[in-house]
C-alpha positions as CSV (number, residue, x, y, z in Angstrom):
1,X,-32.8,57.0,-40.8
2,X,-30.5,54.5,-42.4
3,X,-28.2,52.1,-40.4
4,X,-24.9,52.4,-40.4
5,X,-23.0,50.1,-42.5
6,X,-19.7,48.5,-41.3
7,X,-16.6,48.8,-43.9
8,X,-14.0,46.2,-44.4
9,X,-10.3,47.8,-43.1
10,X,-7.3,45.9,-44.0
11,X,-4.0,47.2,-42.0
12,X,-0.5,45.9,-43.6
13,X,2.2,46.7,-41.4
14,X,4.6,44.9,-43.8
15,X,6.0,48.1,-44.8
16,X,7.9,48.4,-41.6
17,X,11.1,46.5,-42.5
18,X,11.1,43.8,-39.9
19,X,12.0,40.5,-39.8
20,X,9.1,37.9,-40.1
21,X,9.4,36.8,-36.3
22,X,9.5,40.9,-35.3
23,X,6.9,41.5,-37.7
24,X,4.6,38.7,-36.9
25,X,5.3,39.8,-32.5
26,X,4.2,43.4,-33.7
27,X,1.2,42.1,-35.3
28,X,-0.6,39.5,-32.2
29,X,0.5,42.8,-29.8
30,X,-1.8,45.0,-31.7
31,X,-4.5,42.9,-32.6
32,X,-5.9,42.5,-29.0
33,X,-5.4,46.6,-28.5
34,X,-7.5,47.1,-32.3
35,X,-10.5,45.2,-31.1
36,X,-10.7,47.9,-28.0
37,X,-10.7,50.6,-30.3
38,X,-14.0,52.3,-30.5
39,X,-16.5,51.4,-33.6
40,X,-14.4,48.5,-34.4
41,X,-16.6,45.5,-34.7
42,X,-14.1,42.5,-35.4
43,X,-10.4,42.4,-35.9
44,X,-8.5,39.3,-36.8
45,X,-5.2,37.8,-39.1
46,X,-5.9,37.6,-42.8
47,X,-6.4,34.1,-43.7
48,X,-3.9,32.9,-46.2
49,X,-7.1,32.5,-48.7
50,X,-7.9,35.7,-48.4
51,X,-4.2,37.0,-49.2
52,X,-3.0,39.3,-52.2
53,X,-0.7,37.1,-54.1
54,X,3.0,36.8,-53.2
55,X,2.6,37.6,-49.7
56,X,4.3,35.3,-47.0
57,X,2.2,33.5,-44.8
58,X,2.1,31.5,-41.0
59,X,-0.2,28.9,-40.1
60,X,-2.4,29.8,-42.6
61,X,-2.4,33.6,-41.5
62,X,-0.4,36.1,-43.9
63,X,2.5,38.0,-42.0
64,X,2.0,41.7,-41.0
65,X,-1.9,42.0,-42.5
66,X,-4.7,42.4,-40.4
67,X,-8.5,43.1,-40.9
68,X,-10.9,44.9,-39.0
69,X,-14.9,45.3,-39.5
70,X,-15.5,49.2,-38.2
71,X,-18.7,51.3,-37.9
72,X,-18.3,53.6,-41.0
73,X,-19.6,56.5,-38.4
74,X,-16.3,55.4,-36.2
75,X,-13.5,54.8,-38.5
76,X,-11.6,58.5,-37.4
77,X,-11.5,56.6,-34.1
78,X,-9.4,53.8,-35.8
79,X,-7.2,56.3,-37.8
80,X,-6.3,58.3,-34.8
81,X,-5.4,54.9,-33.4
82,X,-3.0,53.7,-35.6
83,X,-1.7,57.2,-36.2
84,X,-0.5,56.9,-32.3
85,X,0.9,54.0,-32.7
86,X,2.1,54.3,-36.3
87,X,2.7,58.2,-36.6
88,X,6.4,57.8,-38.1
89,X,6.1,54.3,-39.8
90,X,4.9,53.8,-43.2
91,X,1.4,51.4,-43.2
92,X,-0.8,50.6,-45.8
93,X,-4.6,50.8,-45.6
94,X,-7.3,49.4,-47.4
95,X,-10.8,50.6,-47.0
96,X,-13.4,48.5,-48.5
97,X,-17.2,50.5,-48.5
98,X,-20.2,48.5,-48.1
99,X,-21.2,48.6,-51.9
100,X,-18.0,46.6,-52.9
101,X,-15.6,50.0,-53.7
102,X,-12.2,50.1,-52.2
103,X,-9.8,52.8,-51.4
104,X,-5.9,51.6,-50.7
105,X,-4.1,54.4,-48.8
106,X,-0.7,54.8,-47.2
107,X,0.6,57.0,-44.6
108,X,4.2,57.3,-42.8
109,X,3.6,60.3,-40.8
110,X,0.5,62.4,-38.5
111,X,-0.2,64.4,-41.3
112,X,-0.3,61.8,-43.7
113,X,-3.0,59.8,-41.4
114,X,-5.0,62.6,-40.7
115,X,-4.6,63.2,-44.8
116,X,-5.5,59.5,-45.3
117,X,-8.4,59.6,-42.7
118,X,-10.2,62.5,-44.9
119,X,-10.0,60.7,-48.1
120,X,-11.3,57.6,-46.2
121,X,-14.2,60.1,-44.8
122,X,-14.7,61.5,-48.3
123,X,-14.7,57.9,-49.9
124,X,-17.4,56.6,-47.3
125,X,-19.3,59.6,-47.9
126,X,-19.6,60.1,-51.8
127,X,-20.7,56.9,-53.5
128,X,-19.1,56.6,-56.9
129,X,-21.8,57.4,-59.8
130,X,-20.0,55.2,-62.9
């Protein structure tokens, strides 16, 4: 049986139309609860060298992105997760697969997690043949 491969996760909360000070509060309160959540390996701030270009930054850590390393086999756990938290607020995922392909997703609502969370499943499970 093959192991299970952990996938990159990037969460950007910048989408919630806070303040930098609100924003970055919102972000060190979740990052302690998203290293609890089951399957999730590692969570941490983005390091400003590992930023997309023309996002603001703090101490060398970009405002409102965090990352996560989650067991592929665990990543509805991390969905349902942020969906509680999250349900009515519009956040930006990035799923990055083990063999270097990436999926960027968004979702504002329940439905639209548990939409996002089956094209994360169906990403994860097809491997891309071009």
């Amino acid at each position: 049986m093959a192991a299970i491969s952990n996938v990159q996760v990037t969460i950007s909360l910048a989408e919630l139309g806070l303040d930098d000070e609100e924003l970055q509060k919102q972000v060190e309160n979740l990052l302690p609860q998203l290293r609890e959540v089951d399957g999730v390996e590692d969570a941490d701030l983005v390091a400003v060298e590992n930023a997309p270009q023309g996002t603001k930054s703090i101490s060398g850590f970009v405002w409102g992105l965090l990352k996560a390393q989650v067991n592929a086999s665990n990543i509805k756990s991390l969905f349902k997760f942020l969906s509680d938290r999250f349900g009515n607020k519009p956040i930006k995922i990035g799923v990055k697969a083990p063999d270097g392909r990436e999926l960027n997703i968004e979702a504002s609502s329940r439905e639209e997690f548990e939409f996002a969370l089956q094209k994360a499943q169906d990403f994860l499970n097809n491997k891309s043949n071009s």
